[in-house]
C-alpha positions as a printed Julia matrix, in Angstrom:
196×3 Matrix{Float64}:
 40.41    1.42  11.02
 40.81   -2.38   9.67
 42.82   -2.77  13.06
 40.22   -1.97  15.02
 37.48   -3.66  13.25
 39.86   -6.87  13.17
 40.51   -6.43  17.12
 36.85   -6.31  17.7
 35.58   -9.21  15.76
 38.17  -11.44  16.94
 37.62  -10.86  20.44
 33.96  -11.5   20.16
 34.39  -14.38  17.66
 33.91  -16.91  20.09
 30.83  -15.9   21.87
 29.0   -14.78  18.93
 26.74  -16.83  16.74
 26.72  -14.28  13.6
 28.02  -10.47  13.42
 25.67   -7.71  13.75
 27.85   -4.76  12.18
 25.77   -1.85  13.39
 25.05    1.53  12.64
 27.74    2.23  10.2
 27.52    5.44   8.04
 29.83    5.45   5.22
 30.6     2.72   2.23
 34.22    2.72   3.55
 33.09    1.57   7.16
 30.18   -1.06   6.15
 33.28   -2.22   3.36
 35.93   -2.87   5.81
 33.5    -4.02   8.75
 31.9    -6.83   6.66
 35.09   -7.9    4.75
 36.62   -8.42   8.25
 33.86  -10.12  10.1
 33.19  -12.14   6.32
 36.67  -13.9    7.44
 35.24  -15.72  10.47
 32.65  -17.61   7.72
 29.4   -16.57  10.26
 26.18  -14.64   9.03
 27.04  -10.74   8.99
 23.93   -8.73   9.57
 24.77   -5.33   8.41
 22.97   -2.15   9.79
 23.38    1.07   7.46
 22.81    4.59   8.88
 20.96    6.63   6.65
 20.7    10.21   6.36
 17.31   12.23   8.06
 18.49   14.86   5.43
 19.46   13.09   2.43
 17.0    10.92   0.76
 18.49    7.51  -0.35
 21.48    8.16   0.75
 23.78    7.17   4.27
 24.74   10.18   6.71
 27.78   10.08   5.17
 25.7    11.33   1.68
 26.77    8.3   -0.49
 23.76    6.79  -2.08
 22.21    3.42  -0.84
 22.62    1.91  -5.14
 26.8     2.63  -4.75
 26.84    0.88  -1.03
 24.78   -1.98  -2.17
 27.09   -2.33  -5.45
 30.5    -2.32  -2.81
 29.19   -4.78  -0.69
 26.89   -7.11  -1.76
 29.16   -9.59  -2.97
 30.84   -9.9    1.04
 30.54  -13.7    2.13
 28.14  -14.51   4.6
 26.31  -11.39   4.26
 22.6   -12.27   5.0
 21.0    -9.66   6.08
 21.21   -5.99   5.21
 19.19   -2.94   7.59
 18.58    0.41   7.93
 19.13    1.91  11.63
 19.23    4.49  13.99
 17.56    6.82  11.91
 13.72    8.1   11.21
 11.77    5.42  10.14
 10.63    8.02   7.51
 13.29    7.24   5.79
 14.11    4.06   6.55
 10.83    3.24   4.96
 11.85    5.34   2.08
 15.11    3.11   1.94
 13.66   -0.11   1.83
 11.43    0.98  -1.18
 15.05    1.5   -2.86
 16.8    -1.67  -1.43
 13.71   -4.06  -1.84
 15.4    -3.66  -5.94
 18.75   -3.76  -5.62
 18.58   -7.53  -3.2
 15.88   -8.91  -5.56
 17.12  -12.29  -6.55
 20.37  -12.45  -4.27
 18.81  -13.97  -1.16
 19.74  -11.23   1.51
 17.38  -10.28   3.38
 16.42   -6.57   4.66
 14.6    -4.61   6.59
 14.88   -1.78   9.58
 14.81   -0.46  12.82
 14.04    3.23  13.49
 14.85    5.34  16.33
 12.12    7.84  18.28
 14.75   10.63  19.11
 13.01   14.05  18.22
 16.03   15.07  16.89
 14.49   18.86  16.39
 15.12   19.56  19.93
 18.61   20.27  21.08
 20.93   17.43  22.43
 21.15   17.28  26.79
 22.26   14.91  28.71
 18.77   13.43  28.65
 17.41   12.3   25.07
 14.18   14.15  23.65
 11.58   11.47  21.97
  9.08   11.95  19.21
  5.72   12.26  21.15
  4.25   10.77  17.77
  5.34    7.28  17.75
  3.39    5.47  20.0
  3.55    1.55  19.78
  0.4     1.28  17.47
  1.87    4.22  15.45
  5.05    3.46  15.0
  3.96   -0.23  13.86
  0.7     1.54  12.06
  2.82    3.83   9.91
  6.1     1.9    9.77
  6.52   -1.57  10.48
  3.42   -2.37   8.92
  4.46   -0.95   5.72
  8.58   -1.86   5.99
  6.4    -5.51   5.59
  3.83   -5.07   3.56
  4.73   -3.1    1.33
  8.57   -3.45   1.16
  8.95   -6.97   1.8
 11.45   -6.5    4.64
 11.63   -9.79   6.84
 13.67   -8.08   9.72
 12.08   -5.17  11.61
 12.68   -3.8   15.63
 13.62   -0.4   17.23
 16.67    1.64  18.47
 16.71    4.4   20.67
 13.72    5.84  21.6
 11.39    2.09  20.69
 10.77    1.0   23.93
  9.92   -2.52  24.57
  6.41   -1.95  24.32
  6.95   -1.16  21.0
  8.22   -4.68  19.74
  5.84   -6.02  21.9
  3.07   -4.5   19.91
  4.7    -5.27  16.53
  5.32   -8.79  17.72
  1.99   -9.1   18.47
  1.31   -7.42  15.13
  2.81   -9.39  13.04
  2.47  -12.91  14.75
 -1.17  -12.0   13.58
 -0.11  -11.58  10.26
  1.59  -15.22  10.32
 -1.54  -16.51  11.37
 -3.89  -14.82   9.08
 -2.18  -13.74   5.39
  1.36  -14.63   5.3
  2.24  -17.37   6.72
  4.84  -18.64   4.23
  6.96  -15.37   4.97
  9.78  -15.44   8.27
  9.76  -12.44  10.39
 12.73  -11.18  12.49
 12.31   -8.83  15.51
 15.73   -7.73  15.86
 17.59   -8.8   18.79
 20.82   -8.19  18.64
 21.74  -10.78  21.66
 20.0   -13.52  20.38
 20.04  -15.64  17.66
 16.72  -16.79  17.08
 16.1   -14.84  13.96
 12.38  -16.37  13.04
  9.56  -16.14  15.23
């Protein structure tokens, strides 16, 4: 697996800016994905899968506390997420990471998916019918901010652009207004302009 992961950040050394190591799922994966990219001395932006099941823990069941404690010491490691995953428990995650990064700098923070995964897997994906824009910024984003203190937020499958159009709009109104000595991220995986 380290050959892979090695194979894979060299090729895209020289076009990237930092590493986005996404949607990993086990402590063994974000371990060796992060050590390898941490070689190149650019940011790493990690992205943990959690589990819909599992409370506070990955898919793979290992709890959020024992990944933190096996990688949190990786150089260049700037910014840890939760993705591709309810943001019912992503916001449930970021109540338990928002502790475990206090005082080390890293940033956090989350993008959800909108697959209704209730419904059986076809070819064509089956989307939540509840997460509007204003809803899924309403009863997620807004709160992964607020109330969590994450600084990077977005959407994977199933967040249409409409969605991070709304939070954007959101939470440029929130610079304005309340916070503006806080930096907000909408992830954007292809670009590296990670304040708005």
């Amino acid at each position: 697996m380290r050959e892979n992961y090695e194979l894979i950040v060299k090729t895209i050394n020289p076009y990237s800016d930092y590493f986005l190591c996404e949607t990993l799922a086990s402590i063994r994966d974000a371990k060796i994905a992060t050590e390898v990219a941490s070689q190149y001395g650019k940011p790493i932006w990690l992205a943990l899968n959690l589990s819909d099941k599992e409370a506070g823990c990955l898919a793979s069941g290992e709890t959020i506390q024992n990944t933190i404690e096996a990688i949190k010491g990786i150089p260049n490691l700037k910014v840890i997420l939760f993705n591709c995953c309810k943001p019912e428990v992503i916001t449930d995650g970021l109540r338990i990471l928002k502790d475990l990064l206090k005082d080390t700098g890293i940033q956090f923070g989350g993008y959800g998916n909108g697959v209704d995964k209730e419904k059986p897997a076809t070819i064509t994906r089956h989307y939540r019918n509840d997460l509007l824009p204003v809803d899924y910024y309403e009863a997620y984003v807004k709160v992964w901010i607020e109330e969590c203190g994450a600084t990077v937020v977005g959407g994977c499958c199933g967040i249409f652009p409409e969605h991070i159009k709304y939070a954007h709009d959101r939470i440029r109104g929130i610079l304005k207004e309340a916070q503006k000595e806080r930096t907000f991220s909408i992830v954007d995986p292809g670009v590296m302009n990670d304040y708005i």
